[in-house]
Every structure is written in C-alpha cells, then in structure tokens.
C-alpha positions in Angstrom: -22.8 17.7 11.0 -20.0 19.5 12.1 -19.3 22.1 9.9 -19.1 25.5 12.0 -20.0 29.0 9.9 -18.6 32.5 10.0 -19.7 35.7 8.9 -17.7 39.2 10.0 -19.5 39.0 13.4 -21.1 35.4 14.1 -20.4 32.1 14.6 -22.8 29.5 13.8 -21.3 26.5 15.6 -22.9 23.0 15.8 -25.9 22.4 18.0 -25.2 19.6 20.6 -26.4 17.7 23.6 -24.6 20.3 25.8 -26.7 22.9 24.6 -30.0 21.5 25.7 -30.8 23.3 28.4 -29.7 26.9 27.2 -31.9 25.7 24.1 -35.0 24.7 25.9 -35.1 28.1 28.0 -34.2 29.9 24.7 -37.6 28.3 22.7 -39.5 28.1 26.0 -39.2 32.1 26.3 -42.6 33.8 25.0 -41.3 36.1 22.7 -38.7 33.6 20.6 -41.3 31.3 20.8 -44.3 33.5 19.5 -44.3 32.8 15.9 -41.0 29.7 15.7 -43.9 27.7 17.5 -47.1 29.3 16.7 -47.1 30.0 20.6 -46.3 26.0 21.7 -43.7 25.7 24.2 -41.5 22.3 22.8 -41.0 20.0 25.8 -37.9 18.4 26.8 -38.0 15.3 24.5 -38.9 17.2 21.0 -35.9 19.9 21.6 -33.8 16.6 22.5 -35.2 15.1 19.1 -34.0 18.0 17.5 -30.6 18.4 18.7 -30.3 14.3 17.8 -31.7 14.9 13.6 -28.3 14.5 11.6 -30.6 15.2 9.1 -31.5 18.6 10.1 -28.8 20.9 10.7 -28.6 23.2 13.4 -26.2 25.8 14.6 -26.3 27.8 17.8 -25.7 31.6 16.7 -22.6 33.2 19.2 -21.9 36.5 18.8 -18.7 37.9 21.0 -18.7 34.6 23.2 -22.6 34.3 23.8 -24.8 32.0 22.2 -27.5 34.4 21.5 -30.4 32.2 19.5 -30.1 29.4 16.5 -30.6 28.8 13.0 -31.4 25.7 11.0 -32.9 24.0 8.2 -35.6 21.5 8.8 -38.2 19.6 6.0 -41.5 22.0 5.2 -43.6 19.5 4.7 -42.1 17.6 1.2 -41.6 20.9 -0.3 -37.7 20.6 0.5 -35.7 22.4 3.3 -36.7 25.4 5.4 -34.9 27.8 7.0 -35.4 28.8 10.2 -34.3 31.0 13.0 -34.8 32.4 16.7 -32.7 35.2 18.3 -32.8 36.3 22.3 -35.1 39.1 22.3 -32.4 41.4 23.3 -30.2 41.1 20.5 -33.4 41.7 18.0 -33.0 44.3 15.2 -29.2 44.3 15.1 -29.4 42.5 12.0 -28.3 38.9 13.5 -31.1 37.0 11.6 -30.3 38.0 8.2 -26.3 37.5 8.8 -27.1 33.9 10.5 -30.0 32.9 7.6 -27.6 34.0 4.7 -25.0 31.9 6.2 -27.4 28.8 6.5 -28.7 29.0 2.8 -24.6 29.9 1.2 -24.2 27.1 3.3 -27.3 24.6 1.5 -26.9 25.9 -1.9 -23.4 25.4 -1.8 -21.6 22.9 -0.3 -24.9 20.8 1.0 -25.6 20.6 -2.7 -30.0 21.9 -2.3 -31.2 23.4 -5.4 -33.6 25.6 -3.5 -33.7 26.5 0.4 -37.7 27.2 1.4 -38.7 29.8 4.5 -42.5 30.0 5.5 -43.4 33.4 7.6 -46.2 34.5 9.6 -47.9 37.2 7.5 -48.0 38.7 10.9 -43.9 38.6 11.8 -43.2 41.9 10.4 -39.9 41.3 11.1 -38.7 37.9 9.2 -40.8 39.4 6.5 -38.4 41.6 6.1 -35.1 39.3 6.8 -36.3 36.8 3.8 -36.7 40.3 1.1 -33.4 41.0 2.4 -32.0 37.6 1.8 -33.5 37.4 -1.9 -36.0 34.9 -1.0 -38.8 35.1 -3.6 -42.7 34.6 -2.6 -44.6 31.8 -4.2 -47.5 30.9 -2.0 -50.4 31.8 1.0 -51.0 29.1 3.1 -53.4 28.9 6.2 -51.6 28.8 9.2 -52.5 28.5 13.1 -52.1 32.2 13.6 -53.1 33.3 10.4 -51.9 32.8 7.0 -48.6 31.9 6.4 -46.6 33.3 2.9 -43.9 30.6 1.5 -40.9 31.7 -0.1 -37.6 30.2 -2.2 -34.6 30.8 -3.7 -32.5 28.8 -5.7 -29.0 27.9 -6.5 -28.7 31.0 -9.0 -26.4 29.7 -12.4 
C-alpha cells in the first residue's frame, strides 16, 4: 500500500519498517493501549507483523510534522474490515480520530472497493463511542469482550 491520505489538517502516510520503534512506544504506552489492546502490550514481533500485512492497511497519522498516533483497517473476525485507531494521549479530544477514521473508511468504500467498513468499541470508551456516531457508523450488535461488552457497528457504501 502506498497510497498517502489528506484531510484539511492530517496526513495519513504509509506505515513502514522505519516506524517501528516510534510505533511500539506509541502501543506500549498505557493509555493508547487501554482499550486498542484490551490492556496487552504487543511485543516486538506482532507490531513488526503488523507493519509487514499488505493486507491490512496502516497509516501513521502526522499532524504539523509529528506523527501523532495511527489508523487502519484490519479483519474483525470474518465479519469484513475494521477500522481502527490510536492517538498520543496529548493530542486527544482535538477531533484527530474522527478526521483520520473518516479518511480510512472514504478511503475503503471508495477506491479499496469494501461495501461496508466494521468498527467494534468498548462499551466502556466513551470516547470512540462517540467518533463512530460522528462518523455515521450504525450499531448492529453486543458482543462479550475482555473488558466488558463490546458494541459492533457498520456502514456501507451509501448508493
């Protein structure tokens, strides 16, 4: 993959080898990691794993120059694509994950071709609760999760 995004104030550029250690301290960090990883540090190998999955696109989210978290899509199970998303602690409620996510699914529904992207959330994450009702993303099932129950949403290519 190496198709870089733009909204007015972000960059979503390509993850790549180079980026493995700023993105091993970035998911290692409590807080980012909280509710991405239901509380698991990844270790070196599964972060390299993920940087490696042509399959599973990843973008590192800059904003003025600084890479300041990532967004992605990745398989939920074999319900279809997810979307996912971790920002720096500092740069949360600025907006950043909605701008990145709604850049990520224009991107799926549109030229990747996906007829639906999923997201699943922590019923506890207040916060991307409120990113995927702000991104349109409809409910359409409770799941049990390792920190609770989980709520799975979707949209669709609209016609």
């Amino acid at each position: 993959m190496t198709e870089v995004l733009r909204t007015p104030r972000l960059t979503l550029r390509p993850v790549g080898a180079g980026d493995l250690a700023w993105l091993a301290a970035h998911w290692t960090a409590p807080d980012v990691r909280r509710f991405l990883f239901d509380g698991e540090a990844p270790d070196t190998a599964e972060i390299e794993e993920v940087i490696a999955d042509g399959h599973s696109p990843l973008w590192v989210i800059v904003a003025g120059g600084t890479a300041i978290g990532v967004a992605g899509l990745r398989p939920l199970e074999e319900l279809g694509p997810e979307v996912y998303y971790s920002l720096a602690p500092e740069v949360w409620g600025r907006g950043y994950a909605t701008e990145a996510a709604r850049a990520v699914i224009e991107h799926a529904l549109g030229p990747m071709g996906l007829p639906e992207v999923l997201a699943e959330v922590d019923e506890g994450n207040t916060a991307s609760l409120a990113v995927v009702e702000r991104l349109g993303m409809a409910p359409f099932e409770k799941v049990a999760g390792l920190l609770g129950p989980m709520i799975r949403y979707r949209v669709t290519v609209q016609t």
